[in-house]
C-alpha positions as CSV (number, residue, x, y, z in Angstrom):
1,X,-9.3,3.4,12.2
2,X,-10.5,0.2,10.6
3,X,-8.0,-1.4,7.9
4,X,-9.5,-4.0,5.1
5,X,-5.9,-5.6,4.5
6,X,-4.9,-9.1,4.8
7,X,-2.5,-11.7,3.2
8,X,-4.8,-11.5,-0.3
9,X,-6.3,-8.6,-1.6
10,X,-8.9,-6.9,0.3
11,X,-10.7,-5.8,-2.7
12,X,-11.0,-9.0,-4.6
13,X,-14.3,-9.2,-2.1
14,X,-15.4,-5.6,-2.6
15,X,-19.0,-6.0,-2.4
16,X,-18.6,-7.7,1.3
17,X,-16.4,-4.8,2.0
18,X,-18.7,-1.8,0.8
19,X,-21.4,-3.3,2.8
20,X,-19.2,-3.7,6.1
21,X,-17.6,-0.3,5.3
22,X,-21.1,1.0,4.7
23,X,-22.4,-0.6,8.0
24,X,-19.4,1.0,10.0
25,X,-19.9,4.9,8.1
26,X,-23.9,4.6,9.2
27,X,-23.4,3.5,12.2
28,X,-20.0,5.1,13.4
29,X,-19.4,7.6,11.0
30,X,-16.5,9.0,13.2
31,X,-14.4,6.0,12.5
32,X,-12.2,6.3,9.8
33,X,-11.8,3.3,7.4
34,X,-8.7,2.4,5.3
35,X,-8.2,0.3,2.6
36,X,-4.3,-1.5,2.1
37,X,-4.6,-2.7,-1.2
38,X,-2.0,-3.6,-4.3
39,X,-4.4,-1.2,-6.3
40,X,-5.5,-3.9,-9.1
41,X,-9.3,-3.9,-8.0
42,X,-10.4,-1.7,-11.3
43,X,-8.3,-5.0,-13.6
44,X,-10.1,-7.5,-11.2
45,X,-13.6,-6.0,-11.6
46,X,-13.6,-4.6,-15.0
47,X,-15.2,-1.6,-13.8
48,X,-14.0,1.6,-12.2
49,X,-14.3,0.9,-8.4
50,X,-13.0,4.4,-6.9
51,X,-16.5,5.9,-7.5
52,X,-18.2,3.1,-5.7
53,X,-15.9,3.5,-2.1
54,X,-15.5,7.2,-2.6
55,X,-17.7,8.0,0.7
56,X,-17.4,4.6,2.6
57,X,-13.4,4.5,2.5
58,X,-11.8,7.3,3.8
59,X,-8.4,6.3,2.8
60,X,-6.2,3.9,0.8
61,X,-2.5,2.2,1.1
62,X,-1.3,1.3,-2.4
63,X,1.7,-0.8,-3.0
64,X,3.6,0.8,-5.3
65,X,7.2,-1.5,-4.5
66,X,8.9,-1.0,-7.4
67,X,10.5,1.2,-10.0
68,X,9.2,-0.4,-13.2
69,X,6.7,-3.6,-14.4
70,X,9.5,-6.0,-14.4
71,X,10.7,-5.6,-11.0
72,X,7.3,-5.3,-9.7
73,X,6.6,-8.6,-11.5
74,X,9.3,-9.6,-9.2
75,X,8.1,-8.5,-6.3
76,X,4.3,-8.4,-6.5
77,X,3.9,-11.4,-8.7
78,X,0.3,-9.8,-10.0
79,X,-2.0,-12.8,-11.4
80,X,-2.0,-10.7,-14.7
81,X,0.2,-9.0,-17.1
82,X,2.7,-7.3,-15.1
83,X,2.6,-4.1,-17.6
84,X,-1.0,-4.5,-17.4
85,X,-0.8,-4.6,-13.4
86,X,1.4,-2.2,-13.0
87,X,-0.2,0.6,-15.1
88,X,-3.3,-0.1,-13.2
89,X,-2.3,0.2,-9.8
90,X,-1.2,3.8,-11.1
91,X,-3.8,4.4,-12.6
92,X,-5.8,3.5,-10.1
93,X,-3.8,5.5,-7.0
94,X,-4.6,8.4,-9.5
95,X,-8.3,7.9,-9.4
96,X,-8.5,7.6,-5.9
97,X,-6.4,10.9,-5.8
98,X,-9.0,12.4,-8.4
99,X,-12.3,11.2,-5.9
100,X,-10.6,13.0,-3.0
101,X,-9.6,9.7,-1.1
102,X,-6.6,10.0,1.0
103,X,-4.1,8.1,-1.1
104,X,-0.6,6.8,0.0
105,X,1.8,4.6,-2.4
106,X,4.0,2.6,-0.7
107,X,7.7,0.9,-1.2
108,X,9.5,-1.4,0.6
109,X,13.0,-2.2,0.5
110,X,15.6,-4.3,2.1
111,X,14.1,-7.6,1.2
112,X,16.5,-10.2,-0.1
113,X,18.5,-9.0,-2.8
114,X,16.0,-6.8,-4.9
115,X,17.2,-3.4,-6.2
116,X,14.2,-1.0,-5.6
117,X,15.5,2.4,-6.8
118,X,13.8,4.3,-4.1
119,X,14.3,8.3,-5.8
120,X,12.5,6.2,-8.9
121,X,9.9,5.7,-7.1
122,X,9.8,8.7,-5.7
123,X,9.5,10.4,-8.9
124,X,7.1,7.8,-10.4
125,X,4.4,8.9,-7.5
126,X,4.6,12.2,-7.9
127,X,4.3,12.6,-10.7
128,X,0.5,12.2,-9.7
129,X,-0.9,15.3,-9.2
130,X,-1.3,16.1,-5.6
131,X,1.3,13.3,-3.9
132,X,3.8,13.8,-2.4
133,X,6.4,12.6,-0.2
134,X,4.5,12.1,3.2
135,X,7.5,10.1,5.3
136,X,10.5,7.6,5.3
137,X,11.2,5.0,7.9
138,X,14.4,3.6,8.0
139,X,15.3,0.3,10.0
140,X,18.6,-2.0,10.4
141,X,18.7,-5.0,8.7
142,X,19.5,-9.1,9.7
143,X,19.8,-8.2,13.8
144,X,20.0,-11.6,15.4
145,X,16.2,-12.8,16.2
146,X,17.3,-12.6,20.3
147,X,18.3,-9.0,19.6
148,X,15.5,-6.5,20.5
149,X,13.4,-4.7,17.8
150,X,13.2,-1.2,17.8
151,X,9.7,-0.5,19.0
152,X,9.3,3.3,17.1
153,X,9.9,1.1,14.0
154,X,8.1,-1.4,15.1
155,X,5.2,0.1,15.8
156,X,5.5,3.2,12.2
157,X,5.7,0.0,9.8
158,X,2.3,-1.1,11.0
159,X,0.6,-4.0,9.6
160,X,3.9,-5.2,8.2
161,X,5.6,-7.3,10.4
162,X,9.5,-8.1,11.1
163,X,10.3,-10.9,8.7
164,X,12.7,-13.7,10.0
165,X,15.2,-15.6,7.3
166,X,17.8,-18.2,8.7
167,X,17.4,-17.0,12.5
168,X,17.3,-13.2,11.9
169,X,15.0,-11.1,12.0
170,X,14.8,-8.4,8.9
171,X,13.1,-4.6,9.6
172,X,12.5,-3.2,6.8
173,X,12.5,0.7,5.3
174,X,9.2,2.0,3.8
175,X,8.9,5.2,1.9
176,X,5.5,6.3,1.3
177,X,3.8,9.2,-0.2
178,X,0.8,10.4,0.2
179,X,-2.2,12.4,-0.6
180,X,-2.8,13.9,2.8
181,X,-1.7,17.1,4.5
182,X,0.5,16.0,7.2
């Protein structure tokens, strides 16, 4: 599997990553490609991108992270309206949904002090048609950085790594739903 994710926003650059998801589906069509993404590329582009990766991407990883626009202002501090954001990302895990891409919504919780209501959530994404809860990963919290990680964690939470605050290291738990038969 190939993942377009990053520390900005994959799709910001989505003609450079339909042409080196294009390359990869011609040339290694077995490979699947994935896309981790805080679902705003539709707001950023002013045009409906689902159609245009719908063949190319095989799946995508939407942040959902939070319960309602002002928490997810928050959290995600979107370069845009946060209502505005926030709408879109749903709107936008819907379409993918809608063009058969294998959608997951994810949330994130233990960092600092922020109150993400996680059976919210939970209702919030599936309430699009066709998600549903796909798994939930739980971790400890502020172990000592000496102290060693849990690898199974470790290695479930994927791209995200262990965050370190004031000489501990912070796991997280991610609850994500998803699109896909398990």
């Amino acid at each position: 599997e190939i993942v377009f994710c990053g520390y900005g926003e994959p799709t910001i650059k989505i003609d450079l990553l339909l042409e080196v998801a294009k390359y990869i589906k011609n040339n290694y069509p077995n490979i699947l490609i994935r896309i981790n993404t805080n679902g705003h590329a539709n707001l950023i582009h002013k045009r409906d991108i689902v159609l245009e990766i719908k063949g190319f991407v095989d799946a995508v990883s939407i942040s959902l992270n939070a319960q309602n626009a002002k928490l997810y202002e928050e959290l995600s501090k979107p370069q845009m309206d946060a209502k505005k954001a926030y709408q879109g990302m749903l709107d936008f895990a819907k379409a993918c949904v809608d063009a058969g891409i294998d959608t997951t919504m994810s949330v994130v919780t233990g960092f600092e002090n922020y109150k993400v209501d996680i059976k919210q959530c939970e209702k919030i994404a599936t309430k699009i048609p066709k998600i549903y809860i796909h798994k939930v990963i739980k971790s400890t919290f502020a172990k000592p950085k000496d102290a060693a990680i849990q690898p199974d964690i470790a290695v479930k939470i994927g791209s995200l790594a262990p965050h370190e605050k004031n000489g501990m290291t912070l796991m997280v738990e991610i609850l994500s739903f998803s699109s896909a038969i398990a």
